[in-house]
C-alpha positions in Angstrom: -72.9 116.9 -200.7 -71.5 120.6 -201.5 -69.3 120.5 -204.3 -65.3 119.8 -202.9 -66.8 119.4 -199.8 -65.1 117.1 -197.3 -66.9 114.3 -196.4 -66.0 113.2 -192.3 -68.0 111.0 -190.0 -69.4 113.5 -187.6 -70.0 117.0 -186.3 -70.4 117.5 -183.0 -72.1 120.0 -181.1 -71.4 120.9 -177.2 -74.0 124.1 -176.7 -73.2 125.9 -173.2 -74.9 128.6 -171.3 -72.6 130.7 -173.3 -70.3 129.7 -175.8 -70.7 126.5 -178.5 -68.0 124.5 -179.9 -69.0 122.2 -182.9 -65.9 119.3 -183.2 -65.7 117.6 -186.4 -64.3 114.0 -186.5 -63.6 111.2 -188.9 -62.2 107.5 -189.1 -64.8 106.3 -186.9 -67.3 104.1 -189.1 -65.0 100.8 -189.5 -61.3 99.3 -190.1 -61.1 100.9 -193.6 -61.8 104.6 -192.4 -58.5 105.6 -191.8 -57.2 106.5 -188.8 -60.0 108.4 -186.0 -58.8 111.8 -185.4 -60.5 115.0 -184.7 -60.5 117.4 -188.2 -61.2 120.3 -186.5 -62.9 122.8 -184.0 -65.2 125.5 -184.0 -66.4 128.5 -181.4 -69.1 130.8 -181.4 -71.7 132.4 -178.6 -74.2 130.5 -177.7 -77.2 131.9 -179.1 -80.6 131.0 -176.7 -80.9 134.8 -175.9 -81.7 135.1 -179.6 -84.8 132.7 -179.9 -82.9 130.4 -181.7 -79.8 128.2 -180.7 -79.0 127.0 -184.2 -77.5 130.4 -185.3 -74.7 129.9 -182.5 -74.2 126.1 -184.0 -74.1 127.8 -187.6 -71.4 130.1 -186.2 -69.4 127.9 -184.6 -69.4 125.6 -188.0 -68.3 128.3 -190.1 -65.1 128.6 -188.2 -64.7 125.1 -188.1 -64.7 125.3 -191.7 -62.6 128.3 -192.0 -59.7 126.0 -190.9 -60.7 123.3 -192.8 -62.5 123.9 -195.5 -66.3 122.9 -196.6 -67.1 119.7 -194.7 -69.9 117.4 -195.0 -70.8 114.9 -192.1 -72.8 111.4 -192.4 -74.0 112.4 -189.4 -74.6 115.6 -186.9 -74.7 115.5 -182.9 -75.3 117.4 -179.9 -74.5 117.9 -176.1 -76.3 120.9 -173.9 -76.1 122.5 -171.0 -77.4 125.6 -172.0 -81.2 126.7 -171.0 -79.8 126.1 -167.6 -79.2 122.8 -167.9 -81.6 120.0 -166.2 -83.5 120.9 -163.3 -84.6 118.3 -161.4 -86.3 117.2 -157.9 -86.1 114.1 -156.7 -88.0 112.1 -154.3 -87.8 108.5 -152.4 -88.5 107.0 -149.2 -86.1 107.3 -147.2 -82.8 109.5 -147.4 -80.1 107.4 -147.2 -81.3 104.8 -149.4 -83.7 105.1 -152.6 -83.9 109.4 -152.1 -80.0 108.7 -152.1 -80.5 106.3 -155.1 -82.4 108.9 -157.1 -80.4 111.6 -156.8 -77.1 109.3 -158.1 -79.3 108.8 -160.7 -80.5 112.2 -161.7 -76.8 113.4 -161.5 -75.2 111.0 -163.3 -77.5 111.7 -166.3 -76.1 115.0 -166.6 -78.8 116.8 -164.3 -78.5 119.6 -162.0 -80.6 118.4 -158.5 -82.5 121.7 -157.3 -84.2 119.8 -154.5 -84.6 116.2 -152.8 -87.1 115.1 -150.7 -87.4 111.7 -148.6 -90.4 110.3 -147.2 -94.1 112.0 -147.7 -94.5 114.9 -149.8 -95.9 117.6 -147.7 -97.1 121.2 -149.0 -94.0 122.9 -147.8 -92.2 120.6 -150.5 -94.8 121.2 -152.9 -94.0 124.9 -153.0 -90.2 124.3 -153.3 -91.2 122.1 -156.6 -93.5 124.5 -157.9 -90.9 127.6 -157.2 -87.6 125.3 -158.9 -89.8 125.2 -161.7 -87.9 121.4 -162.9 -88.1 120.5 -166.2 -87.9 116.9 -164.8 -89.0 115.0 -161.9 -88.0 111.8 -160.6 -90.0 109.4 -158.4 -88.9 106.7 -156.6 -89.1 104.5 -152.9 -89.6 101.2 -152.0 -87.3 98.5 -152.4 -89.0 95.3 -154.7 -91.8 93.9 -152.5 -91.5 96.8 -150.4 -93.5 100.0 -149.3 -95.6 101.2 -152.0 -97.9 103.6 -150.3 -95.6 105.8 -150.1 -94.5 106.6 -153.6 -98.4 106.6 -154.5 -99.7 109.3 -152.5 -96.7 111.3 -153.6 -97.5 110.6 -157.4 -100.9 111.5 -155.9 -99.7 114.9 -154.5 -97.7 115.6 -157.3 -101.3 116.0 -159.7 -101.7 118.6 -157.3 -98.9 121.2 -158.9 -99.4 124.1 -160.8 -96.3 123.3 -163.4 -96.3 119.9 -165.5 -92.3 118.4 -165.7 -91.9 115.4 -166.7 -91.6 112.5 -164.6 -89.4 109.5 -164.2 -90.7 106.3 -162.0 -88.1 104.7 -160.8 -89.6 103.3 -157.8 -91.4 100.3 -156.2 -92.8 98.3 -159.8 -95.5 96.6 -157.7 -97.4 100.1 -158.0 -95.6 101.3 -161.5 -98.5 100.9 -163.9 -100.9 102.6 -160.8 -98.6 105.6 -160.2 -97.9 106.2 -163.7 -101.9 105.9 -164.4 -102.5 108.6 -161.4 -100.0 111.2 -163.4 -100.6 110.7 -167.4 -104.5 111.2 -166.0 -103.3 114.3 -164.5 -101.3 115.5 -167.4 -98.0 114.7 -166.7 -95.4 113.0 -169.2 -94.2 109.9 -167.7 -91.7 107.5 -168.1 -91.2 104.4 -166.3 -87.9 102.5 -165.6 -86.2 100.3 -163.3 -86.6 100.7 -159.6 -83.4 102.4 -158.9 -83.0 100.8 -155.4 -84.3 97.2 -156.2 -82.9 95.6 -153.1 -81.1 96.7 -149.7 -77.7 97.9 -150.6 -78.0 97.6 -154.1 -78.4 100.2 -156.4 -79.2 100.0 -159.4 -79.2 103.7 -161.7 -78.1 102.8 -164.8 -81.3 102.3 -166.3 -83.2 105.7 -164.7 -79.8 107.4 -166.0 -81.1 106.6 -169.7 -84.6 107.4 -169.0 -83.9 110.6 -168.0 -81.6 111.0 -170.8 -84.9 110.3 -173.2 -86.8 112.7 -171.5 -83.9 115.5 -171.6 -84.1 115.1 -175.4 -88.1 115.8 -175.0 -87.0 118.8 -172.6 -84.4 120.8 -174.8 -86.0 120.7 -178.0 -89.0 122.3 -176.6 -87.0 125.0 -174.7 -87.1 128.3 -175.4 -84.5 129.4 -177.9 -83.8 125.5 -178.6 -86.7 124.0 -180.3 -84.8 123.8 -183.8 -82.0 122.0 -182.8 -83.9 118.9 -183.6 -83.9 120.2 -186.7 -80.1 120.2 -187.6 -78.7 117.2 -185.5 -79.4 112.9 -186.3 -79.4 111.6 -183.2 -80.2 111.7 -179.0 -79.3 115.8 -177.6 -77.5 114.5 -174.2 -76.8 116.8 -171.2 -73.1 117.3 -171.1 -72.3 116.3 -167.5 -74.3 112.8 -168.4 -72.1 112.9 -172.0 -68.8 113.1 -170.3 -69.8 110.6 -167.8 -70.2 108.2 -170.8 -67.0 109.2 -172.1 -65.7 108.3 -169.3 -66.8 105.2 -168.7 -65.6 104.0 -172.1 -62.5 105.1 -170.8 -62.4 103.2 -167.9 -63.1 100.1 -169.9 -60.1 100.6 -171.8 -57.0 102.2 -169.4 -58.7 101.4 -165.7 -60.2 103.3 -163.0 -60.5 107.2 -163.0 -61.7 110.9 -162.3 -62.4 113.3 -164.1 -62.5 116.7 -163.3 -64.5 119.6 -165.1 -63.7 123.1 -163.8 -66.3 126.2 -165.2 -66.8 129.6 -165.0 -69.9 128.5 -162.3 -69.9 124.8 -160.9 -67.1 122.3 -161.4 -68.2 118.8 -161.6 -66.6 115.5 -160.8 -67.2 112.2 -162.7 -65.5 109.0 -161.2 -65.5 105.6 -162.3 -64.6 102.5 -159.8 -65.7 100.0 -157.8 -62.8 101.1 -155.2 -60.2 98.8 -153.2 -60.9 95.8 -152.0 -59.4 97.0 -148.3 -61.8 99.9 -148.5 -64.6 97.4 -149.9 -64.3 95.4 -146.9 -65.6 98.3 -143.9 -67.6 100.0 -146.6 -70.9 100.8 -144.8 -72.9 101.9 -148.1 -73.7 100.6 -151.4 -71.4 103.0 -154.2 -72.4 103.5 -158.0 -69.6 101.9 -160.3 -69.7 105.0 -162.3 -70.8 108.3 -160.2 -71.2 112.7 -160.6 -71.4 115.0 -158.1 -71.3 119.0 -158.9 -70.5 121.9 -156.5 -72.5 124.8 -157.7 -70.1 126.9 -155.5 -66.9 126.2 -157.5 -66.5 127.8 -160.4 -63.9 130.7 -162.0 -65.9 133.5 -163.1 -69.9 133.1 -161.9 -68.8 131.6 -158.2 -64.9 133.4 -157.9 -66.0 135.3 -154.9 -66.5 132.3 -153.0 -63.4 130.4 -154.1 -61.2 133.3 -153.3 -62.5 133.3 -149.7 -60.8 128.8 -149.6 -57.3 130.7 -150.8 -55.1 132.0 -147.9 -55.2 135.6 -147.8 -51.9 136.3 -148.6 -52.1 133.6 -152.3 -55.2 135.2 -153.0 -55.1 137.3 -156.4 -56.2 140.8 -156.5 -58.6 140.7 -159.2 -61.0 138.3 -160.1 -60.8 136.8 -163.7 -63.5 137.8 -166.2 -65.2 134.3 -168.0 -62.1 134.5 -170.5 -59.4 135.5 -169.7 -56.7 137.1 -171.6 -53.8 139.1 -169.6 -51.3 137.6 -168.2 -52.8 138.9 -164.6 -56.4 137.2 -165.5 -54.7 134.3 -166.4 -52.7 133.5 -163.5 -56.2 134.7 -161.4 -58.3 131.9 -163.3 -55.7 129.7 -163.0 -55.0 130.0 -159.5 -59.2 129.3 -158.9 -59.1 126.4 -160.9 -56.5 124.6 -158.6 -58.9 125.5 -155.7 -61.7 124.5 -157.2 -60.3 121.4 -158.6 -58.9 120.6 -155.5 -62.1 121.1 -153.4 -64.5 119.7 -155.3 -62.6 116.1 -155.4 -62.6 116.1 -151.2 -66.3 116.8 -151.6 -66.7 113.7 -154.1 -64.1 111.4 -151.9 -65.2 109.5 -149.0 -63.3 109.0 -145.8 -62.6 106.7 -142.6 -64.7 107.1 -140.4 -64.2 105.7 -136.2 -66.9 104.3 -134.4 -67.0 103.5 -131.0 -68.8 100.6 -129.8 -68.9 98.3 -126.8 -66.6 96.2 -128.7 -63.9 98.8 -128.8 -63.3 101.7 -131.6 -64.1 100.2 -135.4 -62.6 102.2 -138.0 -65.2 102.1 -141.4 -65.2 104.0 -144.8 -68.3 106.4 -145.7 -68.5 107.1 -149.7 -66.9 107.2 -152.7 -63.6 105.3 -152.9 -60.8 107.0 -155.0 -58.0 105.2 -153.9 -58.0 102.6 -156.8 -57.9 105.5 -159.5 -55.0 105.4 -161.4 -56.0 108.0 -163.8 -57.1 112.0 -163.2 -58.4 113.4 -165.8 -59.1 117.6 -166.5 -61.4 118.6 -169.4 -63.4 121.7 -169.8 -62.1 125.3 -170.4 -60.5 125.9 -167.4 -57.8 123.0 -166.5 -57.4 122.9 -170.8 -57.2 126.2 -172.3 -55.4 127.9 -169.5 -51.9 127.0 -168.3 -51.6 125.1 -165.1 -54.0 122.4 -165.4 -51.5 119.1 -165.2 -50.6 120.8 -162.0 -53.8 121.3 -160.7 -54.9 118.1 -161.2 -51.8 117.0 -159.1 -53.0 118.7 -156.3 -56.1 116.1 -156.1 -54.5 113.3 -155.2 -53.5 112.3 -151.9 -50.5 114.0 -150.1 -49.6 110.6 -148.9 -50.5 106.9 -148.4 -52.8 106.1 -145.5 -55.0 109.3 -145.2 -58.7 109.7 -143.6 -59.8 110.8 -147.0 -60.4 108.0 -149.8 -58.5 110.1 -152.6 -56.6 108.8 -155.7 -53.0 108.1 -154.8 -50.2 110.2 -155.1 -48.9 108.5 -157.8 -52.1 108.4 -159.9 -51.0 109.6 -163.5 -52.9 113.4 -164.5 -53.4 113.8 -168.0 -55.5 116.4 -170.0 -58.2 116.1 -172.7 -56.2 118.7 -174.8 -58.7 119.0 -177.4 -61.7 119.1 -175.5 -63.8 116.4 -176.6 -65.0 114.0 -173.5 -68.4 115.0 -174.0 -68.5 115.3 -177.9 -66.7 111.6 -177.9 -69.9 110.9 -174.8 -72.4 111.5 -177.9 -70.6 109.5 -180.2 -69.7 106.3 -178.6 -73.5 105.5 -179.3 -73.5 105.6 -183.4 -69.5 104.8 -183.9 -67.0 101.9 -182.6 -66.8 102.5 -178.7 -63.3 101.3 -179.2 -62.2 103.8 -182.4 -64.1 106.5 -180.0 -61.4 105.7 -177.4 -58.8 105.9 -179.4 -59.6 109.3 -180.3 -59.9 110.1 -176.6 -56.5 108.3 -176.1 -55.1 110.7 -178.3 -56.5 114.0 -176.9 -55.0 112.7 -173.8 -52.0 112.1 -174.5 -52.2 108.2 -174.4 -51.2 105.5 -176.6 -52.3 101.9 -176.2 -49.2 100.6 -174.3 -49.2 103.6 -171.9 -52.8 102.5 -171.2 
């Protein structure tokens, strides 16, 4: 330890497609720690364009430190979404069950789904797979006892690609050990995991969400720019979408249902955890993930604005488009006006609905997708909804106008809070080597939240 150094529990790293924020942390590791708290925050550049991503970290540390002095961490950890994040493919049997099953999968571990396929993989597919380039691929079809010729000959036609990502099973297990022989033979990296659709209307993710969180780690510190990050950090590199999601989760444990909203510069991404209302539960017509992600590359405030601005009346719209950060008081209210768009879209997308069918019985009304209604909690992070003005507001207009809507949104009276320091996905990274419930309390606080609120 560096002479008058400060000695906290953790640094955290979250390394984006462009800037890195290292968070440090303390009072996690027991009762007699103190109370948990964030120290301190630090931003730099990220810095993949310059072969090596640990010069960004190194920045972003030393102003950390330039507000708080030398520090000294038991332990350092990392988030990324930078490299372009995780491209995946996915593939099942049929679409609306385990192709459906493996994308909930793939995008609750953080990944960004490039392609999906259901049934036989024919060579029309092949060449979307080989022209994605994904660092991963995930396998699956056949429920327990079910088809298994199906998910062979496509492990069999994946040997035939050009590019070698590395694939997840989550299919069948009758044909596992066969399928994963077929690949490793042909050069592939493979893991194996759960099927992720064991039964009809049952799905069962969690397990493929931590594979492909293992073979991320594999991924990112082999990408270009990236490959010494393993160097400086003690523990599992998550994606950041799949970090949050874990955040949230712990969150959910602790104050109830939720969603979270994440608004960038080029996708905005939704994380909501619930296992809906019991009304909705009863004409559900589709098996739901307790925890689930969906991102809309098309929503974003700087990368996608064009497209936003075109879902604003003419007469809101602004007249310039925001640059990635803002700074006068016209690009602010611009990025701020996106980000209540975007917010605002991107939670219809991730809501379900009623839906009327019209039988020979007479008109039944059921409910298609995710159920918000029993989310009592909306929750912004990322740079958008928390650095800019605005963002308690935009998260306001989420919720539903008014009780008894088609759409299956949180209710109007759902409480919107921001994580005002930023940390979901750092506190996603920690919950794993710290007290889940001393992690919470420091997301409490960012917040706004104390235990009797919750």
């Amino acid at each position: 330890m560096s002479d008058g150094a400060r000695r906290v529990d953790a640094l955290v790293a979250e390394i984006g497609s462009t800037t890195t924020v290292v968070s440090a942390f303390d009072g996690l590791a027991g009762v007699d720690a103190g109370e948990p708290a964030v120290v301190g925050q630090g931003v730099a550049p990220t810095s993949v364009a310059e072969g090596d991503v640990t010069i960004g970290v190194g920045a972003a540390r030393a102003a950390l430190e330039e507000e708080t002095g030398p520090l000294a961490p038991r332990l350092t950890l990392a988030t990324s979404s930078a490299a372009g994040g995780l491209r995946m493919t996915v593939h099942g049997l049929t679409q609306r069950m385990t192709a459906r099953a493996a994308r909930e999968a793939a995008l609750g571990a953080g990944a960004v789904v490039k392609y999906q396929t259901a049934g036989l993989l024919r060579d029309g597919d092949l060449e979307r797979i080989e022209a994605v380039r994904p660092n991963l691929v995930l396998l699956a079809g056949g429920v327990e006892g079910g088809d298994s010729e199906t998910v062979l000959a496509n492990a069999r036609r994946l040997c035939g690609l050009s590019v070698r990502p590395v694939v997840v099973y989550g299919g069948n297990s009758v044909v596992r050990e066969e399928a994963r022989g077929l690949l490793e033979e042909a050069g592939f990296r493979v893991h194996v995991t759960a099927n992720v659709y064991p039964t009809v209307d049952e799905l069962d993710v969690v397990p493929a969400r931590a594979a492909i969180h293992d073979a991320f780690e594999e991924h990112i510190t082999g990408a270009p720019g990236m490959e010494r990050l393993g160097e400086v950090v003690d523990g599992r590199i998550l994606p950041t979408p799949g970090a949050v999601l874990l955040a949230c989760e712990a969150l959910a444990a602790a104050i109830g249902d939720l969603v979270c909203i994440d608004v960038g510069g080029a996708t905005t991404d939704v994380h909501s955890v619930s296992d809906g209302s019991p009304e909705v539960a009863a004409v559900q017509t589709e098996p739901q993930p307790h925890s689930r992600r969906t991102v809309e590359g098309d929503l974003g405030t700087f990368v996608s604005a064009r497209h936003v601005v075109d879902l604003i009346p003419k007469e809101e719209r602004p007249a310039t488009l925001p640059p990635a950060l803002p700074t006068t008081e016209q690009e602010v209210a611009a990025a701020r006006a996106l980000a209540r768009v975007c917010a605002a879209t991107a939670v219809q997308r991730h809501a379900g609905s009623y839906v009327h069918l019209y039988t020979p019985s007479g008109r039944q009304t059921v409910a298609r997708g995710r159920d918000l209604t029993a989310c009592r909690w909306v929750i912004g992070t990322g740079g958008a909804l928390t650095r800019l003005p605005g963002g308690e507001e935009a998260l306001a207009a989420t919720r539903a106008a008014r009780p008894g809507g088609e759409r299956l949104l949180p209710p109007a009276d759902a409480r919107c809070v921001l994580d005002r320091d930023y940390i979901l996905a750092c506190c996603g990274a920690l919950l794993a080597r710290f007290e889940p419930a001393r992690v919470v309390e420091v997301m409490l606080s960012s917040l706004g939240v104390v235990g009797d609120q919750a």
